[in-house]
C-alpha beads as a LAMMPS data file, in Angstrom:
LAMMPS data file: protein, C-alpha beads

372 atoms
371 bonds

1 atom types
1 bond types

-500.0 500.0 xlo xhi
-500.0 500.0 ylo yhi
-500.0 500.0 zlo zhi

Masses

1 110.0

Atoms # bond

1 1 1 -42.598 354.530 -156.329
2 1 1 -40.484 356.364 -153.952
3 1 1 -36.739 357.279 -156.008
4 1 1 -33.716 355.357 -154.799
5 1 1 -31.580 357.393 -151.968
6 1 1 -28.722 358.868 -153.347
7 1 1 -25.444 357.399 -152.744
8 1 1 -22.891 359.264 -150.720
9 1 1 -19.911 360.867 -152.947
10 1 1 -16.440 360.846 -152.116
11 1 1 -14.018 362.309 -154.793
12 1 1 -10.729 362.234 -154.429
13 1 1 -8.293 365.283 -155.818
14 1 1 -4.828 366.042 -155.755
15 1 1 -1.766 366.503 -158.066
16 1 1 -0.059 363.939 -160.306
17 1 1 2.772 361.709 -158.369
18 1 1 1.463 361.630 -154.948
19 1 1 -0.347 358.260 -154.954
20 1 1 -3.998 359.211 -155.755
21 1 1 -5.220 356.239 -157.592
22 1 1 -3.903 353.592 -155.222
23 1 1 -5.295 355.831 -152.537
24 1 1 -8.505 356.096 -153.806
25 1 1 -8.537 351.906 -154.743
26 1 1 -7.669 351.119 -151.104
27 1 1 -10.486 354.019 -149.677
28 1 1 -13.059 352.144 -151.957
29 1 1 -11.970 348.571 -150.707
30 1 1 -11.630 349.769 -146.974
31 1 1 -15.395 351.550 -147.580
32 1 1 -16.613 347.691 -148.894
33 1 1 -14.714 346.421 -145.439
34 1 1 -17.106 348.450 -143.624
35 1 1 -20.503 346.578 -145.021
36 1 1 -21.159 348.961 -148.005
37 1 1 -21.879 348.679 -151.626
38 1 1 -19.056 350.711 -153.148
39 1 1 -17.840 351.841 -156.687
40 1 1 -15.082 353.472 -157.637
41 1 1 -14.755 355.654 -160.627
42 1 1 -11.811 356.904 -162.408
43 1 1 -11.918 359.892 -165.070
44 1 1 -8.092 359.604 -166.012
45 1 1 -7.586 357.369 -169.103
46 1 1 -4.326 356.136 -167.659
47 1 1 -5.110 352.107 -166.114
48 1 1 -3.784 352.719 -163.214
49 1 1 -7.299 352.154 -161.029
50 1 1 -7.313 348.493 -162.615
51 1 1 -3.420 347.919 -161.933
52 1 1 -3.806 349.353 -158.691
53 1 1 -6.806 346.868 -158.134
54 1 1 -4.926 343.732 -159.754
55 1 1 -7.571 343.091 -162.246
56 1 1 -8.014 343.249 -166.214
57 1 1 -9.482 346.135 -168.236
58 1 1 -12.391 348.297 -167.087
59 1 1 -14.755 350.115 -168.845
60 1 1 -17.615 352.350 -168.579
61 1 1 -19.894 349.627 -167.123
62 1 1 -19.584 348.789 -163.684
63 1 1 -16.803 346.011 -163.278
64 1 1 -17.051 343.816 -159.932
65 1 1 -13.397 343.588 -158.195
66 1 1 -13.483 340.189 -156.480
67 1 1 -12.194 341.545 -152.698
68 1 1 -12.059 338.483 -150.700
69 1 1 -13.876 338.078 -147.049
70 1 1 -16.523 341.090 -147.750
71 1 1 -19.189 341.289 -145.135
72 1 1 -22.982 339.827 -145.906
73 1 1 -24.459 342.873 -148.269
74 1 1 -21.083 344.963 -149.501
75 1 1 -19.434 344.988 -152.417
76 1 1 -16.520 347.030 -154.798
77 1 1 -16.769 347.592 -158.473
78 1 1 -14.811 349.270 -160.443
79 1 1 -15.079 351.414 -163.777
80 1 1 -13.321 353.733 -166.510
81 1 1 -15.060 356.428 -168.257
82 1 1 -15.610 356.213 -171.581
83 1 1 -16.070 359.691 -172.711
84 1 1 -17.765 359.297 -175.789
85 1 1 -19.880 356.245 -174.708
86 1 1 -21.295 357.948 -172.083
87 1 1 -22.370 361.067 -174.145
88 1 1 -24.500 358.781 -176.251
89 1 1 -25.838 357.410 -173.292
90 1 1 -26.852 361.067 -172.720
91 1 1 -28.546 361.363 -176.143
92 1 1 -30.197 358.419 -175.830
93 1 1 -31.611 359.240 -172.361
94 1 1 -32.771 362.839 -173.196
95 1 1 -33.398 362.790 -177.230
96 1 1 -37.119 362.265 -176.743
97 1 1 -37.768 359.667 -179.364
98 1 1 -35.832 357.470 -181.909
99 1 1 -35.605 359.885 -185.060
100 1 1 -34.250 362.564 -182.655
101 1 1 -31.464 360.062 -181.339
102 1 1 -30.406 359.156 -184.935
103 1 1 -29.874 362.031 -186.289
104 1 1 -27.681 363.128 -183.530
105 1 1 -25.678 360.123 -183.260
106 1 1 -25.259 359.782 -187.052
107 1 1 -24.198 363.590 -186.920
108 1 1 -20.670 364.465 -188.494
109 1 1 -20.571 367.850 -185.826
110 1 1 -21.667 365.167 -182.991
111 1 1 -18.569 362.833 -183.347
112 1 1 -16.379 366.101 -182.833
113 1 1 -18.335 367.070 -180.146
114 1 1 -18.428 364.129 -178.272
115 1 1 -14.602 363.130 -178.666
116 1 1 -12.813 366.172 -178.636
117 1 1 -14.574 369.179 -177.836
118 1 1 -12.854 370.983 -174.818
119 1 1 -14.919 370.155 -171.388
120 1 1 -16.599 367.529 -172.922
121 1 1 -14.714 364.695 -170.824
122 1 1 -15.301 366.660 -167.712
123 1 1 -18.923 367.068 -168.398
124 1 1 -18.912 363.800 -168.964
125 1 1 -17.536 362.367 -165.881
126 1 1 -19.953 364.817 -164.055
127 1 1 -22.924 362.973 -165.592
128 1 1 -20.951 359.403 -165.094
129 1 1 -20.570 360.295 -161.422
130 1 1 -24.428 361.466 -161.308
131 1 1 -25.271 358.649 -162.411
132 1 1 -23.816 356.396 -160.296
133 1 1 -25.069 358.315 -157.383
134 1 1 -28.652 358.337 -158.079
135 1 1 -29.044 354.643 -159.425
136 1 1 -29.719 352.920 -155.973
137 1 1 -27.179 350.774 -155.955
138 1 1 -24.174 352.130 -154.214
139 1 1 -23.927 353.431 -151.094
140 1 1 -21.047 355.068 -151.764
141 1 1 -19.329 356.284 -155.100
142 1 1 -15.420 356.911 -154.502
143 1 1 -14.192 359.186 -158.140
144 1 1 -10.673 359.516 -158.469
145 1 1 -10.322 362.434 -160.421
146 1 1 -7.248 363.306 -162.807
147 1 1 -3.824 365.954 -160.909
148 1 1 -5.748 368.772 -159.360
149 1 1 -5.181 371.722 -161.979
150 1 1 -7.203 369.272 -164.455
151 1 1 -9.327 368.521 -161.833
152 1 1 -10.425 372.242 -161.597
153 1 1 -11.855 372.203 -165.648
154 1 1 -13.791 369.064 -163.522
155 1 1 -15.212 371.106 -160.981
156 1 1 -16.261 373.849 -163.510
157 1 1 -17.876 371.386 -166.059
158 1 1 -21.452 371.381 -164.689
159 1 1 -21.855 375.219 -164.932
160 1 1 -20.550 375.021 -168.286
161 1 1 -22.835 373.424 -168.929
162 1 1 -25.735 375.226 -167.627
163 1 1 -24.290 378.456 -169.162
164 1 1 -24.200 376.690 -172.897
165 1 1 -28.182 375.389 -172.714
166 1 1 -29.075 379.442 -171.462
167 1 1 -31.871 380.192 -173.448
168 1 1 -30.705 383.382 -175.219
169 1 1 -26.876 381.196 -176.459
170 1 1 -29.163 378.293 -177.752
171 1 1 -32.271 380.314 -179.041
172 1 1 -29.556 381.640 -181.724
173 1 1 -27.222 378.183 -182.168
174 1 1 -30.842 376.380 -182.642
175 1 1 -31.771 378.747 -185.877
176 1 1 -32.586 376.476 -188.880
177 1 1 -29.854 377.259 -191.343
178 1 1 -31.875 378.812 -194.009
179 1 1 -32.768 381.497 -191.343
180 1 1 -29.507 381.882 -189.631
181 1 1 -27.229 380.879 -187.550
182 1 1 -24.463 379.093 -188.958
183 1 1 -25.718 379.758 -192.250
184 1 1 -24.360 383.518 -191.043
185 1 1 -20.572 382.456 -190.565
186 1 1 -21.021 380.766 -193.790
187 1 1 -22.308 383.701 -195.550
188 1 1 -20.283 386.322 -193.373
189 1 1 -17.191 385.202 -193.247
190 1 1 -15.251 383.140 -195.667
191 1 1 -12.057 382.778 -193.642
192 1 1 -13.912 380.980 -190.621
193 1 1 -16.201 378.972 -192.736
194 1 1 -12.660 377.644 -194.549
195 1 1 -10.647 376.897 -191.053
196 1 1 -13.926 375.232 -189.657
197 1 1 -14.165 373.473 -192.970
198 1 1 -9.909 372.144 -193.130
199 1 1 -10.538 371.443 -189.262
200 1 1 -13.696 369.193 -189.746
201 1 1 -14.248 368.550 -193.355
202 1 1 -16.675 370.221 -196.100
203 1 1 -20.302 369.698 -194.576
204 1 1 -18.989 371.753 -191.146
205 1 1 -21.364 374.089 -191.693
206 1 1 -24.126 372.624 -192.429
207 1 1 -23.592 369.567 -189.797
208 1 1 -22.999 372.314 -187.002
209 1 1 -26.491 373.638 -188.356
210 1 1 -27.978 370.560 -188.553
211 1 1 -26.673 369.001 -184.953
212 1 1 -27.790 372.255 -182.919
213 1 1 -31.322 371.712 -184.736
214 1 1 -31.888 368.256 -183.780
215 1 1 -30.144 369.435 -180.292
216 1 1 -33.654 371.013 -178.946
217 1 1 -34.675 367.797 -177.858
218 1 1 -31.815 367.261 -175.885
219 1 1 -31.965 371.051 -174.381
220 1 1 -33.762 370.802 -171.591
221 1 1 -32.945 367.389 -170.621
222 1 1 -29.280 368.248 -170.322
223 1 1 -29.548 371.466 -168.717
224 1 1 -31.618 369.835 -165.471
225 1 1 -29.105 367.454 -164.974
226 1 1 -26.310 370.076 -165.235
227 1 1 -28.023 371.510 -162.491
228 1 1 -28.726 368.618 -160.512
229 1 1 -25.194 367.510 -160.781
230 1 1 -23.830 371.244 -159.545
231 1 1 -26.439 370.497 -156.707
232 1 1 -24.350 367.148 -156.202
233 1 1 -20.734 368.522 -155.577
234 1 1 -22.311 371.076 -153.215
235 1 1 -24.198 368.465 -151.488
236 1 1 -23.760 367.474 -147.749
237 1 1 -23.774 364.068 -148.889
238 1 1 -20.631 364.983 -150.736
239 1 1 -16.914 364.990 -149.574
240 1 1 -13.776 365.673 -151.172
241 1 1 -10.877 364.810 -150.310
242 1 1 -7.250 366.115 -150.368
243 1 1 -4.665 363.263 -151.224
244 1 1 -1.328 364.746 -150.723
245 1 1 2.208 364.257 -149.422
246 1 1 4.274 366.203 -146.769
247 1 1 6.579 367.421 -150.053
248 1 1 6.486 371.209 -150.700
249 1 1 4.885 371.576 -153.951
250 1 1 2.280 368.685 -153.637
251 1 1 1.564 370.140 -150.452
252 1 1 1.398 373.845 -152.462
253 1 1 -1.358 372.133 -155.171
254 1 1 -3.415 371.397 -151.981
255 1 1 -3.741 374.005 -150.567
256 1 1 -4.640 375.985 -154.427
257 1 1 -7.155 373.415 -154.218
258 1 1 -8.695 373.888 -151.144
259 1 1 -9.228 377.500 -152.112
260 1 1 -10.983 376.239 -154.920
261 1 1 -13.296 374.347 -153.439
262 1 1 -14.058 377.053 -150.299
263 1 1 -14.805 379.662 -153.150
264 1 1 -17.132 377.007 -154.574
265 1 1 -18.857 376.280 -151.664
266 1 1 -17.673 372.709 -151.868
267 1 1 -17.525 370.207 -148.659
268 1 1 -13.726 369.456 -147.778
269 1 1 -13.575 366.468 -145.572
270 1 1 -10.310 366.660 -145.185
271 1 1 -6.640 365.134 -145.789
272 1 1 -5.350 361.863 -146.793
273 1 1 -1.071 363.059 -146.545
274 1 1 0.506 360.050 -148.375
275 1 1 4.361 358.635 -147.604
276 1 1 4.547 359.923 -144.072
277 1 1 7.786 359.291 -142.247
278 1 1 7.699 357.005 -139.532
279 1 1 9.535 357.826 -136.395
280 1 1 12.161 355.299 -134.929
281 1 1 10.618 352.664 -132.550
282 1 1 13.426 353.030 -129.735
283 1 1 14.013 356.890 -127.998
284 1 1 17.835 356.117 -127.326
285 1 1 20.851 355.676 -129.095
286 1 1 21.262 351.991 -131.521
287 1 1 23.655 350.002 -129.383
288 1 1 26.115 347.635 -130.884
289 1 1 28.213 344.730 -129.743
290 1 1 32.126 344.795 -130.623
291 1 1 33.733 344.672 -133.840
292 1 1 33.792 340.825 -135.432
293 1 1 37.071 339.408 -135.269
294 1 1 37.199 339.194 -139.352
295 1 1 36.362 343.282 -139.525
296 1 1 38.988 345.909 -138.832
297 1 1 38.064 348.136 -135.947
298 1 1 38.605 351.573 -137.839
299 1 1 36.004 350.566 -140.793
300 1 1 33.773 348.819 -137.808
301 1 1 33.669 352.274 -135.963
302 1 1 33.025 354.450 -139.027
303 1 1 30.205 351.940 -140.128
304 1 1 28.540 352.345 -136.390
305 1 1 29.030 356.439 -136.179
306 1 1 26.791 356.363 -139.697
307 1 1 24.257 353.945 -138.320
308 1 1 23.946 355.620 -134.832
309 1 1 22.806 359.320 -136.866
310 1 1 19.863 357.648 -138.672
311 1 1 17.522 357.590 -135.679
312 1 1 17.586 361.493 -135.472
313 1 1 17.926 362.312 -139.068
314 1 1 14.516 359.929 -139.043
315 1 1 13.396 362.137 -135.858
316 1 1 14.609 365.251 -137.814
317 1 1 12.907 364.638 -141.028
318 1 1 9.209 363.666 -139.271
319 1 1 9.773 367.290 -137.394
320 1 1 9.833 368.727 -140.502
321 1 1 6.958 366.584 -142.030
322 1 1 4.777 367.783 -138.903
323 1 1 5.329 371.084 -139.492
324 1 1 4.629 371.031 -143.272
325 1 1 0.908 369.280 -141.979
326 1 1 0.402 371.440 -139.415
327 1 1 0.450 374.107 -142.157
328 1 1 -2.098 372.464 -143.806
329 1 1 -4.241 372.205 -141.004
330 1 1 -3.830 376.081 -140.067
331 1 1 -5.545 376.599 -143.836
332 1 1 -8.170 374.084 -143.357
333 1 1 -11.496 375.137 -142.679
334 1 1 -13.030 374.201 -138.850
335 1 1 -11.802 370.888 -137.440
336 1 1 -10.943 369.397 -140.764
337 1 1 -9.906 365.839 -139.783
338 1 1 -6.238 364.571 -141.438
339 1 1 -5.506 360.908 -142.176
340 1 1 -1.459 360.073 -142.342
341 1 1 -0.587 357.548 -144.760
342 1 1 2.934 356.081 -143.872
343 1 1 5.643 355.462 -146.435
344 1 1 4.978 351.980 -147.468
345 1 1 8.394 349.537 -148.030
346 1 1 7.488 348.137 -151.128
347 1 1 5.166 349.856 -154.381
348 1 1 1.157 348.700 -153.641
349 1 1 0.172 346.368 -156.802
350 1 1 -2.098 343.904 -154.880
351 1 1 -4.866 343.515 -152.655
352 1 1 -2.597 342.947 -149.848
353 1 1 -1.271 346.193 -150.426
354 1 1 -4.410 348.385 -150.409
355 1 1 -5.800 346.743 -147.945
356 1 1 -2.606 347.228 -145.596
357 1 1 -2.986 351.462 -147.020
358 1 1 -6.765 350.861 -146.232
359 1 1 -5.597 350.056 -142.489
360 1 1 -4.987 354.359 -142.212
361 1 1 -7.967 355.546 -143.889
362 1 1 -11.271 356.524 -142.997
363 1 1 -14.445 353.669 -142.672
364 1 1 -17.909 355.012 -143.887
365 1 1 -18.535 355.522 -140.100
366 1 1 -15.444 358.114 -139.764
367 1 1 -16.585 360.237 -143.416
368 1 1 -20.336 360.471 -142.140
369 1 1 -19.026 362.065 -138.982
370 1 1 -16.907 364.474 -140.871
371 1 1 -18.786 367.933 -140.754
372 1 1 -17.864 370.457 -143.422

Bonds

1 1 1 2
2 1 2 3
3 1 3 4
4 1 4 5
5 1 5 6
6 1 6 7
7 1 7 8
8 1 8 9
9 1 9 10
10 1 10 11
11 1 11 12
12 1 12 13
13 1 13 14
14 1 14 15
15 1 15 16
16 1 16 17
17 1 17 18
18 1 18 19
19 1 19 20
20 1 20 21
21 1 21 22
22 1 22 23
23 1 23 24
24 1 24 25
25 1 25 26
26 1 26 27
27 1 27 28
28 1 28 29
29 1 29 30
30 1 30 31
31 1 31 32
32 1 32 33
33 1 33 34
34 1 34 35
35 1 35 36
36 1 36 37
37 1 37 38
38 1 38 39
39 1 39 40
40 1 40 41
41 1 41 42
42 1 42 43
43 1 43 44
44 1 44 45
45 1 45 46
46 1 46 47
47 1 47 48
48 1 48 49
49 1 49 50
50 1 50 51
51 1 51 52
52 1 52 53
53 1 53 54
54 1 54 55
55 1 55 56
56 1 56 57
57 1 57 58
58 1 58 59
59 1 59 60
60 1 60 61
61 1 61 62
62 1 62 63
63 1 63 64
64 1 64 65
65 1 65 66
66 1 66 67
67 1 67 68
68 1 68 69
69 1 69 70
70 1 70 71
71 1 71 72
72 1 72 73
73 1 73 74
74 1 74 75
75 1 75 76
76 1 76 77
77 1 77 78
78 1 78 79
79 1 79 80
80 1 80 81
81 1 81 82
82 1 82 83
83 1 83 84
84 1 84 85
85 1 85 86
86 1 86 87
87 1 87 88
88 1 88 89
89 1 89 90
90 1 90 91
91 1 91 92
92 1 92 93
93 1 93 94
94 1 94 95
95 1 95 96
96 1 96 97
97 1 97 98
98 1 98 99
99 1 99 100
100 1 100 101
101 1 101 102
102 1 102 103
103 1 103 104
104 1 104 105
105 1 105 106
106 1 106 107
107 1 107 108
108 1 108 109
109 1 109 110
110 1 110 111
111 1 111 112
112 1 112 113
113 1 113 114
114 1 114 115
115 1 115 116
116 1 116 117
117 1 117 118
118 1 118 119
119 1 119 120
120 1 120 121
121 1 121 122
122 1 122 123
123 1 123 124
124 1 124 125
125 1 125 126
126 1 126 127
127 1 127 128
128 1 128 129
129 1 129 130
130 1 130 131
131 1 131 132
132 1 132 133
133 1 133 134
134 1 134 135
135 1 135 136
136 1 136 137
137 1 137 138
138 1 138 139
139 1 139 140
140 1 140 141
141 1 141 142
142 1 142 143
143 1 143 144
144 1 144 145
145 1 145 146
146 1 146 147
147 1 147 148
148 1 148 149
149 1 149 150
150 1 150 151
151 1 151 152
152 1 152 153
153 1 153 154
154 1 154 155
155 1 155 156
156 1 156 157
157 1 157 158
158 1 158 159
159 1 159 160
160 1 160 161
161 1 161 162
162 1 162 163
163 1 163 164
164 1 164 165
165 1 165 166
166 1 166 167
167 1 167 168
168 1 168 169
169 1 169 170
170 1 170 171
171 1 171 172
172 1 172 173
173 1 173 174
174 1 174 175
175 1 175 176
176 1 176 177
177 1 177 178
178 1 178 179
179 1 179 180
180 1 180 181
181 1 181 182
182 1 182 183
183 1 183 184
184 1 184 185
185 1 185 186
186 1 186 187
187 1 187 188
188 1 188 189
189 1 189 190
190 1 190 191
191 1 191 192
192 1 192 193
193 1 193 194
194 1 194 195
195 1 195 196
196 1 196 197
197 1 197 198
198 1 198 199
199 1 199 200
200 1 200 201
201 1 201 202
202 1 202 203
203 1 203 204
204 1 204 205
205 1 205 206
206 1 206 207
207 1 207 208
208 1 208 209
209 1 209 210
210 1 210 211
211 1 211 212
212 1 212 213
213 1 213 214
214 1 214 215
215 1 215 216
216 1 216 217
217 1 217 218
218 1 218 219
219 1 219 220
220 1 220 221
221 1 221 222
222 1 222 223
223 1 223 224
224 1 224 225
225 1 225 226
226 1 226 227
227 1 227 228
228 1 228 229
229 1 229 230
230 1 230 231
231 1 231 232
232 1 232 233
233 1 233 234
234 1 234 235
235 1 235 236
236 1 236 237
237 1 237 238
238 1 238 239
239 1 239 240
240 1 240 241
241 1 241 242
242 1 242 243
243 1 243 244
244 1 244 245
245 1 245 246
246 1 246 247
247 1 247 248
248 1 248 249
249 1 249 250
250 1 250 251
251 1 251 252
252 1 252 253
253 1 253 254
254 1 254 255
255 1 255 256
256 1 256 257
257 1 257 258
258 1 258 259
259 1 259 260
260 1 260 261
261 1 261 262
262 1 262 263
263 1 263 264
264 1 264 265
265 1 265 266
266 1 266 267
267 1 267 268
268 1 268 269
269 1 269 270
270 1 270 271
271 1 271 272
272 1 272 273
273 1 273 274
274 1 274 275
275 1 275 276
276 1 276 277
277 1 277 278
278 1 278 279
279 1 279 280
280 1 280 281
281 1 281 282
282 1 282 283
283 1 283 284
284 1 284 285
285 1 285 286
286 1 286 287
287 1 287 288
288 1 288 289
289 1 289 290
290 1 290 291
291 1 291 292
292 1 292 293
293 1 293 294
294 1 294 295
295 1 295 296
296 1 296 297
297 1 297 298
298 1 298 299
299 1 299 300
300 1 300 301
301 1 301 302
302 1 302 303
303 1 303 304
304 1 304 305
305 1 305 306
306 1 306 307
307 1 307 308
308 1 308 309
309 1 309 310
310 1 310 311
311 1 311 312
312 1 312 313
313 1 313 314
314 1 314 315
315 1 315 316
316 1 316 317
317 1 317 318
318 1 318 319
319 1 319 320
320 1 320 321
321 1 321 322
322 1 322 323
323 1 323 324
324 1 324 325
325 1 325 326
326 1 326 327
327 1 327 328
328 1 328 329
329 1 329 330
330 1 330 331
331 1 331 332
332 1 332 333
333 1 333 334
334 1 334 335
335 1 335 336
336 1 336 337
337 1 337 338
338 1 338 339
339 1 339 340
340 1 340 341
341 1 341 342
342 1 342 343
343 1 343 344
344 1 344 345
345 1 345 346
346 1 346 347
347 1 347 348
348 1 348 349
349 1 349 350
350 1 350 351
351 1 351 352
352 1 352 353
353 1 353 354
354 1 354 355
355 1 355 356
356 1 356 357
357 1 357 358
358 1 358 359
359 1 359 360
360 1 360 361
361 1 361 362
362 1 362 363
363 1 363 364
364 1 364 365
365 1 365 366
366 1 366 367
367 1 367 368
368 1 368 369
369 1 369 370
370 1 370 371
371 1 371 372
């Protein structure tokens, strides 16, 4: 049987306070508008992805967000990742039999490793996303991913990854204890073997032993699908996205971004700039009638000089906003397309709201035709 076609991947980066989750809610909902089966992932433990989309908690199973007049075929759910859950959904997959699983799982090392180990969330979130991707049952997976300097440990994850499960690193971590190993810190230095032992408790050692033992199983396993996962983000069926706002230093954390990604070989598909100033509707000067009768004429006049400069402070202040994007376009590789969000008048919480953001975004029609 011929595997399922791998979802396109849309991921969504940028720093904190410039509307990334809601942008990334009303991308997935306007992606479902468009006929396709869409889910949207979110890697920051934060709920805004389930305020944003006006429903109750999510989780690391796929939640379905009930978006009202869907066409025949497409649909939006929504998850959390669940760090820790999804790592033993990892063990499970790639332990190799029941007796290897259990004694990973039941592990004292494991439940450090799979909770609070540094890259572990981000690895994580890689496999979540790969996952999602490869099941057959999206045809697109929109990841809204945590502000962009965390966002990079994201990015790096995968090769992490494959860099831990090289053969020489776990040859020597995999040594039964009684040969070496860990059983060498123990023996060789009494000062580590004490701080590992306050930090995780009296059996470190020979947990750490005994988890890296029963990790062989699990070797190869996760080492393929570190690769296959670095092959994802560098995939043409991949695009990420630059959610960011005509401000200086969001605009600043783009563009440290985008260098990111172009040193990583990484498709950019482009900007969504968020709370864009709108120009006014009418060229000329406001006009106004005469003075009531019950409002002196001297407070009347002042009141009309202030009203008649907010037209070209408005005009002044989209100048400067177009200059600040063309910037961002100069650094952008090729003909990278840019989306402007406008300033909305009230704070999205509802469907209504995303779906009136949605109206400025990109279909599935308009990302496929983006080239990298």
């Amino acid at each position: 049987m011929a595997a399922p076609a791998r979802a396109r991947v849309i991921i969504c980066c940028g720093s904190g306070g410039v509307g990334k989750t809601t942008t990334s809610a009303a991308l997935a909902i306007r992606l479902a508008r468009s006929g396709a089966r869409v889910a949207v992932l979110t890697i920051d433990p934060a709920r805004r992805l389930a305020d944003a989309l006006s429903v109750g908690d999510i989780g690391n199973t796929a939640f379905p967000v009930p978006v009202p007049d869907l066409p025949p075929g497409a649909a939006l759910h929504a998850m959390m990742l669940d760090s820790k859950r999804t790592f033993d959904d990892v063990v499970e997959r790639f332990a190799g039999g029941a007796d290897a699983r259990d004694r990973i799982l039941r592990n004292h090392y494991y439940r450090f490793v799979s909770t609070r180990l540094a890259g572990a969330h981000e690895y994580m979130a890689m496999e979540k996303l790969y996952e999602l991707s490869s099941s057959g049952d999206y045809d697109l997976v929109v990841l809204d991913t945590p502000p962009s300097r965390h966002a990079l440990d994201f990015l790096a994850a995968p090769e992490k990854m494959v860099n831990l499960m090289d053969e020489g690193v776990m040859r020597w971590l995999v040594l039964p204890a009684s040969r070496g190993g860990w059983r060498m810190i123990e023996k060789g230095s009494d000062i580590l073997a004490k701080v590992l032992r306050t930090m995780l408790g009296e059996r470190t050692i020979t947990d750490i032993a005994e988890f890296f033992s029963a990790f062989q199983s699990l070797w190869e396993g996760f080492r393929q699908r570190s690769l296959d996962v670095r092959e994802l983000l560098r995939s043409p069926d991949t695009r990420f996205l630059l959610v960011t706002t005509p401000a200086p230093g969001a605009r600043a954390e783009a563009l440290h971004f985008l260098e990111v990604l172009q040193r990583s070989h990484m498709p950019f598909g482009g900007f969504l700039i968020n709370r864009c100033a709108v120009a006014p509707i009418h060229a000329g000067p406001p006009r106004f009638g005469p003075a009531p009768a019950n409002v002196p004429e001297p407070g009347y006049a002042a009141m009309i000089a202030a009203l008649s400069e907010g037209p070209d402070r408005r005009r002044r202040l989209v100048a400067a906003q177009e200059g600040a994007i063309a910037e961002l376009r100069a650094h952008a590789p090729g003909a990278a397309p840019i989306w402007r969000i406008p300033e909305m008048d009230e704070e999205v919480h509802d469907l209504a709201g995303l779906d009136l953001v949605g109206k400025y975004l990109p279909d599935a029609t308009a990302l496929a035709e983006v080239r990298p």
